[in-house]
C-alpha positions as CSV (number, residue, x, y, z in Angstrom):
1,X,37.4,41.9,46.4
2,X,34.9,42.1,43.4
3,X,37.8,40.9,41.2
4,X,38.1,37.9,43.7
5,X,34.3,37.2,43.6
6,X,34.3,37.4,40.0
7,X,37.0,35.3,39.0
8,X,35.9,32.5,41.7
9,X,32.3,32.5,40.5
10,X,33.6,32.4,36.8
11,X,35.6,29.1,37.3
12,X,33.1,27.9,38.7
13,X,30.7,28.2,35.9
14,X,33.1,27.1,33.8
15,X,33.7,24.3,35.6
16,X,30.5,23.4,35.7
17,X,30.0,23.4,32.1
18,X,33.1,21.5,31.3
19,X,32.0,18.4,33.7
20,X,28.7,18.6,32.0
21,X,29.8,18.6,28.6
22,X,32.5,15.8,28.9
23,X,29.8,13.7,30.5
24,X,28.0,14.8,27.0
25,X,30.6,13.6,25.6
26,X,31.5,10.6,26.6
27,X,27.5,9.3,27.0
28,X,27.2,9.8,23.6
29,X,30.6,8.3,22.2
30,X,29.8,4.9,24.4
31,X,26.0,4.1,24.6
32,X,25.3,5.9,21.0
33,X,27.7,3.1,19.0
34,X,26.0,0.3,21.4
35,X,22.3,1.6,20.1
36,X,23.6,1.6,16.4
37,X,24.8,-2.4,16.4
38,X,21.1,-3.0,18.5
39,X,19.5,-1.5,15.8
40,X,20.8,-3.4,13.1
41,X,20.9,-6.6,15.1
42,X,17.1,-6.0,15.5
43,X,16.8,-5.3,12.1
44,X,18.9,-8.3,10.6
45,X,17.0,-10.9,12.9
46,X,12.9,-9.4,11.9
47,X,14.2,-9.4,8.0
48,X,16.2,-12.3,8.4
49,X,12.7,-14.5,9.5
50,X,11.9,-17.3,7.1
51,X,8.1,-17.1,7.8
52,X,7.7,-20.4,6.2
53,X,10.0,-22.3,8.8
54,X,8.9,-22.8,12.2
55,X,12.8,-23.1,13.5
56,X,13.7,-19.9,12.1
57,X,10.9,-18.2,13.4
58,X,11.7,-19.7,16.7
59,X,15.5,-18.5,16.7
60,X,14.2,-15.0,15.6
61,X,12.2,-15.4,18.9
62,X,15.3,-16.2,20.9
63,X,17.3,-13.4,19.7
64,X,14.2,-10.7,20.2
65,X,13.8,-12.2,23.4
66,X,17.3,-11.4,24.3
67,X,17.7,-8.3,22.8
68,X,13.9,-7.0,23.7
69,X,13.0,-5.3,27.1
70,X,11.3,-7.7,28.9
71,X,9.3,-5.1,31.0
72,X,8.2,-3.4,27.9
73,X,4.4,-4.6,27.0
74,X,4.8,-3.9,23.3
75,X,8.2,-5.3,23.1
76,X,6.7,-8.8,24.5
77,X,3.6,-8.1,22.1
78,X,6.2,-8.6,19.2
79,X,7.6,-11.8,20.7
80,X,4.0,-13.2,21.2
81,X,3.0,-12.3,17.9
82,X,5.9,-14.1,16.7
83,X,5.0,-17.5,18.7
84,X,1.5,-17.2,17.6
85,X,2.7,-16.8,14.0
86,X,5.3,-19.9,14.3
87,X,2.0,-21.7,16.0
88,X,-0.1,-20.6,12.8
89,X,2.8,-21.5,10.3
90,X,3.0,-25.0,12.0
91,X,-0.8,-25.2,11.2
92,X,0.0,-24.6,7.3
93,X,-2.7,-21.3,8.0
94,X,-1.8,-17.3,6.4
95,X,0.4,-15.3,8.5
96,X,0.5,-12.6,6.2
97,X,-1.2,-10.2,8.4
98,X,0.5,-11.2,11.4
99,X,3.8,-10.1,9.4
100,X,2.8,-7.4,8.6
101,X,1.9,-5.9,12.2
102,X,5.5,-7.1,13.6
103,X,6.9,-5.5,11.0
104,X,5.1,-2.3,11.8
105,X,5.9,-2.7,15.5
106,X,9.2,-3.5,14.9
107,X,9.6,-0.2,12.9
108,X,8.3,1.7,15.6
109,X,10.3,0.1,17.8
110,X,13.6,1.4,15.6
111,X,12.6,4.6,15.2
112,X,11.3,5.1,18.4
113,X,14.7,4.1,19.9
114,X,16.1,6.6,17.2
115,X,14.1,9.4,18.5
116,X,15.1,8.4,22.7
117,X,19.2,8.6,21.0
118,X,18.5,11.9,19.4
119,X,16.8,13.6,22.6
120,X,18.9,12.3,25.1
121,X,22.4,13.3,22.5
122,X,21.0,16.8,22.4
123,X,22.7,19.0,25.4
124,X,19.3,20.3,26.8
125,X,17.6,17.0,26.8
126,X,16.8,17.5,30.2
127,X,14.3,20.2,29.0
128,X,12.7,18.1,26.3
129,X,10.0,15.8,26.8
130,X,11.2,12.2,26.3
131,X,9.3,11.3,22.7
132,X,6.6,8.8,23.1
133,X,6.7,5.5,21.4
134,X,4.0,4.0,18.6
135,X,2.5,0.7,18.7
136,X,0.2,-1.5,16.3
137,X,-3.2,-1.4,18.3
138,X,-4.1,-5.2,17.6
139,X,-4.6,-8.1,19.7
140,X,-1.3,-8.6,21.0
141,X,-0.7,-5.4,22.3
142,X,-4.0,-5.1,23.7
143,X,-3.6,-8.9,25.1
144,X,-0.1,-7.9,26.7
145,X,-0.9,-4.6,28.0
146,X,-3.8,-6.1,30.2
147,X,-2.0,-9.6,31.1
148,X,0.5,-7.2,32.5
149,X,0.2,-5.2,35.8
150,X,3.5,-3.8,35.1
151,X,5.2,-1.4,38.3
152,X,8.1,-1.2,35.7
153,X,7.6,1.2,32.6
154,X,10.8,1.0,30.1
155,X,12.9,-0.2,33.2
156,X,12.7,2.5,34.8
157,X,10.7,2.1,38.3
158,X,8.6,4.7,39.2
159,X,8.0,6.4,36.6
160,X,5.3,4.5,35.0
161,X,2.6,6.7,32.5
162,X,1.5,6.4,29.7
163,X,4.4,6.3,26.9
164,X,2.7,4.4,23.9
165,X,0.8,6.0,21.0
166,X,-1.7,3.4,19.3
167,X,-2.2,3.4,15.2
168,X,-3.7,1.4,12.8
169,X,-1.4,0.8,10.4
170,X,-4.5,-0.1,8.6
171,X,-5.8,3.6,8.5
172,X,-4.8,7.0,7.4
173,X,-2.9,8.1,10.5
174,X,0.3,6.0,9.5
């Protein structure tokens, strides 16, 4: 009867384990890929902007938009910087700071999405906490982050807390 007990409670466990680890498996050989080709698609459109030409600022804009979450306050911060920067480059005034800070968010955007892929490939992700995501303290974020009474926090409803780490790229902290 132990035998029984044994061998039933082992193929269970095993079981188990096998569902898990195909699920593993196959989360991480379909959404994984699909990250990699957002990643560069991000990064082919922010170093592909002509800063100098309102229209290819403006179709940089389109693409983020698209690509971007739209619930995500310092993902629309980097789309608003970018229409105040094709407003500013319209104006014939500097953008050079303005640059700068969406390329800094946009790098934390990359590696923060790096980080999420690399937690939630591990198999005890479920243990980890989820690694919280950097952002340019400047106007825009600030701007977006009050404008925005959001009940949605990285698309996920409910579980809205604070996930953003501000830094001055200007300082020592970077």
């Amino acid at each position: 009867m132990d035998n029984i007990i044994v061998a039933l409670l082992t193929s269970v466990v095993t079981a188990a384990v096998t569902i898990y680890l195909a699920s593993r498996t196959i989360f991480n050989n379909t959404v994984a890929p699909e990250r990699v080709k957002w990643r560069q698609t991000i990064k082919d459109t922010v170093v592909g902007i002509n800063y100098s030409s309102p229209q290819s600022i403006a179709q940089a804009i389109d693409i983020l938009s698209l690509n971007l979450n739209p619930f995500d306050d310092a993902d629309r911060a980097i789309i608003d910087q970018l229409n105040t920067i094709k407003v500013k480059v319209s104006d014939g005034q500097d953008v050079t700071q303005d640059r700068e800070d969406v390329f800094y968010n946009v790098a934390f955007l990359l590696k923060h999405d790096w980080e999420r892929q690399k937690h939630e490939s591990s198999l005890c992700h479920f243990k980890q906490s989820e690694p919280k995501r950097a952002v340019v303290d400047n106007v825009f974020f600030k701007n977006r982050h009050r404008i925005i009474s959001r009940k949605v926090c990285c698309g996920r409803a409910g579980q809205c807390e604070n996930r953003f780490e501000r830094v001055n790229p200007r300082c020592d902290r970077v």
